[in-house]
ZATORSE-456910 format. One record per residue (C-alpha): chain; x, y, z negated. Coordinates in pm, 1 decimal, always signed. Each point is the difference from the previous one (the first is absolute). Example, Ala and Ser with C-alpha at 12.3 -4.5 7.8 and 13.67 -1.06 7.14 Angstrom:
<sites>
SITE  koldren        px        py        pz
SITE        A   +1230.0    -450.0    -780.0
SITE        A    +137.0    +344.0     +66.0
</sites>
This chain:
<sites>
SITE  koldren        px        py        pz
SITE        A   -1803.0   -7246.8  +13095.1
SITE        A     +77.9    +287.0    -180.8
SITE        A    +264.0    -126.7    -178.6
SITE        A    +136.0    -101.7    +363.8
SITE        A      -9.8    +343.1     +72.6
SITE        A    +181.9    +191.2    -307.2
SITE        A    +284.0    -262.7     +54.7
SITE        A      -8.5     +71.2    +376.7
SITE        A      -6.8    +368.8    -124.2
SITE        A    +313.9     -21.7    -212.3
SITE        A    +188.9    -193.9    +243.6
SITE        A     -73.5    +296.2    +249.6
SITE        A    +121.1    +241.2    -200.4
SITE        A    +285.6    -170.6     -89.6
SITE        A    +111.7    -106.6    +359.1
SITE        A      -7.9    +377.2     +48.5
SITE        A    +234.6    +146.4    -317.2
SITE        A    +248.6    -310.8    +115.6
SITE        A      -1.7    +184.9    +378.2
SITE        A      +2.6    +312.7    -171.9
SITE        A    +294.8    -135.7    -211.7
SITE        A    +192.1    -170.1    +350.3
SITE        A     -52.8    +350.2    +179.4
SITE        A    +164.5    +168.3    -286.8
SITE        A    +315.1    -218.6     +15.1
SITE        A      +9.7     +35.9    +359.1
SITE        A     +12.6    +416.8     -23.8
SITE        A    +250.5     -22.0    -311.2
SITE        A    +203.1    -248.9    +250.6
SITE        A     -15.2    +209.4    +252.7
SITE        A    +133.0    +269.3    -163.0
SITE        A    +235.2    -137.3    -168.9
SITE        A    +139.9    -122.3    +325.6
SITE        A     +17.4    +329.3    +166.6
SITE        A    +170.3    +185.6    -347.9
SITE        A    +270.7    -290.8     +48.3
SITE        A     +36.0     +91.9    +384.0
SITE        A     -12.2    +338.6    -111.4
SITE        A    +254.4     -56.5    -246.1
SITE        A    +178.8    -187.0    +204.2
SITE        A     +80.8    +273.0    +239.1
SITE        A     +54.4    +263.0    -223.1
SITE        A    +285.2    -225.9     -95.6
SITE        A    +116.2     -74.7    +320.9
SITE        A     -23.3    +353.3    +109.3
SITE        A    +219.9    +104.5    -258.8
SITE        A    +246.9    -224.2     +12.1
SITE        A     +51.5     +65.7    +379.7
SITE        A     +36.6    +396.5    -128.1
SITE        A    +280.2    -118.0    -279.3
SITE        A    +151.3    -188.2    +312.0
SITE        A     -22.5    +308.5    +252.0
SITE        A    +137.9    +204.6    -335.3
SITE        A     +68.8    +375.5    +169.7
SITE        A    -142.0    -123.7    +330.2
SITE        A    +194.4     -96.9    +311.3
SITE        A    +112.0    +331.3    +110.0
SITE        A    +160.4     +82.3    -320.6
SITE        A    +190.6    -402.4     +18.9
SITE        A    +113.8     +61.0    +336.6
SITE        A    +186.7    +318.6    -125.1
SITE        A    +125.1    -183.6    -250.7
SITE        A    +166.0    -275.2    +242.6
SITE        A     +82.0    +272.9    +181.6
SITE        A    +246.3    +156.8    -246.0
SITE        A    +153.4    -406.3      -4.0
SITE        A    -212.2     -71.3    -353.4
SITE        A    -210.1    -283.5     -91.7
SITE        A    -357.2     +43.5    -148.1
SITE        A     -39.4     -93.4    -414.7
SITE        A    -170.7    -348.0    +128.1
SITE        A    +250.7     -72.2    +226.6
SITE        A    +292.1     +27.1    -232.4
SITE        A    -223.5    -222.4    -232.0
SITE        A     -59.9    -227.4    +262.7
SITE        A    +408.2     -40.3    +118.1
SITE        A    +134.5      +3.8    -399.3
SITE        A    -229.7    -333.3     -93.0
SITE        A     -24.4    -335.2     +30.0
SITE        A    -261.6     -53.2    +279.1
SITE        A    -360.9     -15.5    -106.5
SITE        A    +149.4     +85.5    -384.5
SITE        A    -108.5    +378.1     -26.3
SITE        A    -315.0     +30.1    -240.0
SITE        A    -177.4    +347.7     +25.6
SITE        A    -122.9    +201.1    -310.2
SITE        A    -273.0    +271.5      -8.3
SITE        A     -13.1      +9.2    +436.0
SITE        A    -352.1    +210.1     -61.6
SITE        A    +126.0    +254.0    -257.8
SITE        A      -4.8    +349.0    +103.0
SITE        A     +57.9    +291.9    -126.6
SITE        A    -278.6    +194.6    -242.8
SITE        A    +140.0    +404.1     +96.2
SITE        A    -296.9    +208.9     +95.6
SITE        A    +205.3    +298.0     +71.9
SITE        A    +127.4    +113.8    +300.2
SITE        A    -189.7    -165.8    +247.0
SITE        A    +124.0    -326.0    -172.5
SITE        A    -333.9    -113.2     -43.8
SITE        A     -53.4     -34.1    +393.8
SITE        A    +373.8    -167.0     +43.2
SITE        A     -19.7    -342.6    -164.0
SITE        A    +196.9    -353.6    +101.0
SITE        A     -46.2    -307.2    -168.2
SITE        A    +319.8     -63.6    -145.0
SITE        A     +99.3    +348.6     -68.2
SITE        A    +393.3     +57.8     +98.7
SITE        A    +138.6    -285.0    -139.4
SITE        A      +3.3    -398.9     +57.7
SITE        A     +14.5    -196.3    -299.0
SITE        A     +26.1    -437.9    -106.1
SITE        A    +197.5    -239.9     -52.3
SITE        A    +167.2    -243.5    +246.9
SITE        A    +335.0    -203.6     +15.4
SITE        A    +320.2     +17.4    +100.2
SITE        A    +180.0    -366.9     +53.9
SITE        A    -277.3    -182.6    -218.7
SITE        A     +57.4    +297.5    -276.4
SITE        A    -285.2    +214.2    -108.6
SITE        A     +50.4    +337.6     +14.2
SITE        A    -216.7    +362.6      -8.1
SITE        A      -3.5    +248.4    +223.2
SITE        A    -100.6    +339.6    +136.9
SITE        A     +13.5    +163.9    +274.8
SITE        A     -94.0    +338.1     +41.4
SITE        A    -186.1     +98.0    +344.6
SITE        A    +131.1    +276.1    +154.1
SITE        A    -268.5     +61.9    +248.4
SITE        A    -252.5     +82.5    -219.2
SITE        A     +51.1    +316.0    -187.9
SITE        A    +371.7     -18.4     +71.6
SITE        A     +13.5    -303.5    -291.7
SITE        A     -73.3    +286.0    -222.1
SITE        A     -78.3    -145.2    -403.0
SITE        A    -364.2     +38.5    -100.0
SITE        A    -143.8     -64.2    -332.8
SITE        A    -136.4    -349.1    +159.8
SITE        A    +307.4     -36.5    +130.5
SITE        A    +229.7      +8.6    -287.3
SITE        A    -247.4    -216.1    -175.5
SITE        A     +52.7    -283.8    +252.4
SITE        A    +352.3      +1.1      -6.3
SITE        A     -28.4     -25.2    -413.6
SITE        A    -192.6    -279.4     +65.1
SITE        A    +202.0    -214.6    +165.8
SITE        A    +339.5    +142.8    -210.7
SITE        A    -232.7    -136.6    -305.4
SITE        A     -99.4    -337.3    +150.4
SITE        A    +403.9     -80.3     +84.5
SITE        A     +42.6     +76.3    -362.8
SITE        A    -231.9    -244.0    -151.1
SITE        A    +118.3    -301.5    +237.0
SITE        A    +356.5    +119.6     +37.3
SITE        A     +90.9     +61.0    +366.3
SITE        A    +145.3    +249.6    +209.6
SITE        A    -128.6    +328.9    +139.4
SITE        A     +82.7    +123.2    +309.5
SITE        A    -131.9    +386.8    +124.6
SITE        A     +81.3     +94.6    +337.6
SITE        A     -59.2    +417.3      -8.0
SITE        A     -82.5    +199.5    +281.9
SITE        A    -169.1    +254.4    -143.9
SITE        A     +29.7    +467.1     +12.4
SITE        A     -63.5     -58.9    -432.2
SITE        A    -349.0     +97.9    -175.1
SITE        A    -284.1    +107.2    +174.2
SITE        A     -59.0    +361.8     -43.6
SITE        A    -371.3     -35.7     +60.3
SITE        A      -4.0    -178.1    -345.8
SITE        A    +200.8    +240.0    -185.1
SITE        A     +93.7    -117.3    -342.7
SITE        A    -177.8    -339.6     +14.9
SITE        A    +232.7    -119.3    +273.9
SITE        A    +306.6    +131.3    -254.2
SITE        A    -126.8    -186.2    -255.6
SITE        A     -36.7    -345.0    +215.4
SITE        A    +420.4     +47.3     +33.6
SITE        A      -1.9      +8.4    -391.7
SITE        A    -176.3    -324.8     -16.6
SITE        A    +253.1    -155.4    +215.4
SITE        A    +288.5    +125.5    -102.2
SITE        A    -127.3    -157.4    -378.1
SITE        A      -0.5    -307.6    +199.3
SITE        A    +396.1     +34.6    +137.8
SITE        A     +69.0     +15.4    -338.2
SITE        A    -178.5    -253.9    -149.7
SITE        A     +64.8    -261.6    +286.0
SITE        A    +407.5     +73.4     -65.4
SITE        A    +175.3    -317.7    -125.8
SITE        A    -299.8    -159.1     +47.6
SITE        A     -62.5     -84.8    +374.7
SITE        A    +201.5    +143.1    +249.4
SITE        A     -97.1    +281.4    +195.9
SITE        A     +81.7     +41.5    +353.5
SITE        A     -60.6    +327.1    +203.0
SITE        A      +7.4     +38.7    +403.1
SITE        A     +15.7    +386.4    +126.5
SITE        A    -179.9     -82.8    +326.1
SITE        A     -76.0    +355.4     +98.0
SITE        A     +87.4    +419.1     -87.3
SITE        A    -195.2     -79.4    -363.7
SITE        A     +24.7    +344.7    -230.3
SITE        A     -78.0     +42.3    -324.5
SITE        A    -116.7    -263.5    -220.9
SITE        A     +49.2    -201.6    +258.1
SITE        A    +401.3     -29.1     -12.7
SITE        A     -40.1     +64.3    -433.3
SITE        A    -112.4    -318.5     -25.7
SITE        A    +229.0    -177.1    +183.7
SITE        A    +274.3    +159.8    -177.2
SITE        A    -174.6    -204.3    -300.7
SITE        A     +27.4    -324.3    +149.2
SITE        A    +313.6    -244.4     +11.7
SITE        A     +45.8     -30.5    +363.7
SITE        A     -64.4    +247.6    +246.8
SITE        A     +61.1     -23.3    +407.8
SITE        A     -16.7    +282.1    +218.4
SITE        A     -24.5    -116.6    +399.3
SITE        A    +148.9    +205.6    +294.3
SITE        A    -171.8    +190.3    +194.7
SITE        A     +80.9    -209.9    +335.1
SITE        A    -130.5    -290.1    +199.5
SITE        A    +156.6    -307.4    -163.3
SITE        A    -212.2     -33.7    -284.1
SITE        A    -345.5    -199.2    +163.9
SITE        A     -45.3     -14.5    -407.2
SITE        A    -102.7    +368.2     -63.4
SITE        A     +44.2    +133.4    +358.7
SITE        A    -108.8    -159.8    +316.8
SITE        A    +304.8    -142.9    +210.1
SITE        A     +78.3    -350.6    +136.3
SITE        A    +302.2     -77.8    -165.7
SITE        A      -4.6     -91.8    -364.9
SITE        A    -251.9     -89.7    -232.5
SITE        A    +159.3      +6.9    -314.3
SITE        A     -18.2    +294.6    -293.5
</sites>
């Protein structure tokens, strides 16, 4: 009998660590559930922000002076459902300024790869509604990016600039994101070509590193172009 009962005992005791144990998977499921849902919609949230880039009153001044947004252009210059985005949650790191209250996922500038007839091609495209497409730090660095990656496989890269140059908030850092690029116009020369669009009044470093690159287009300021200003006539560059 008392044998019966130590057994009983030790079965007891262990029918209530394996609950304990089942309770405790529960709660770590649980949680782990709502950090994915949390998760989740962090993500979502900020991709809808790098999608609303300066926000709609700032796009619909922009169609308003006959220009496309940096997505749109993306959007009309590739093969349908091509377009690959890099780095849509970066943002800029300046603290100064009020910078640290003014962030967008994305920064000012749209970067991937996409296609063009079947052909695989970079491309950026500067965003003038946020910060007037002025180069950050973050900025420049996603452009090198993507001038690096057509490098190593060989492709094209295409920049369509609309942009007022660096961003004075950042002093010398944004200076020294031009220097970075303009390394890569001259490293990428005779080795994949390098095409430049002037979609917008760009300044500065802006139109310096065009002047690097082997073809450069300039579009009129009128409504024909539906390519880099918004008309209903032609679609072409």
């Amino acid at each position: 009998m008392a044998g019966l009962l130590r057994n009983w005992g030790i079965f007891a005791r262990n029918a209530v660590r394996s609950q304990c144990m089942v309770e405790k998977v529960v709660s770590v499921r649980l949680y782990s559930s709502q950090l994915t849902l949390t998760v989740r919609k962090k993500i979502e949230d900020a991709r809808r922000r790098a999608q609303e880039a300066g926000g709609k009153k700032r796009i619909d001044k922009q169609h308003e002076k006959g220009k496309l947004t940096a997505r749109e252009r993306i959007h009309l210059l590739c093969d349908p459902g091509t377009f690959v985005e890099y780095d849509a949650f970066v943002e800029h790191d300046c603290v100064d300024f009020g910078m640290d209250k003014q962030k967008i996922p994305s920064d000012s500038v749209v970067t991937g790869r996409g296609k063009i007839d079947g052909r695989q091609f970079f491309v950026f495209s500067q965003d003038f509604t946020v910060f007037g497409g002025s180069l950050s730090r973050v900025h420049a660095e996603k452009i090198c990016k993507i001038m690096d990656q057509a490098m190593l496989v060989g492709v094209p890269v295409i920049g369509l600039n609309d942009s007022g140059g660096a961003r004075i908030q950042e002093g010398v850092m944004s200076l020294a994101g031009y220097a970075y690029i303009f390394q890569r116009n001259v490293m990428s020369s005779g080795v994949i070509p390098q095409l430049s669009l002037i979609m917008g009044p760009c300044a500065g470093g802006a139109v310096y590193s065009p002047a690097l690159t082997d073809f450069t287009f300039m579009i009129k300021v009128c409504p024909l172009h539906n390519f880099g200003y918004v008309g209903n006539v032609n679609t072409s560059i």
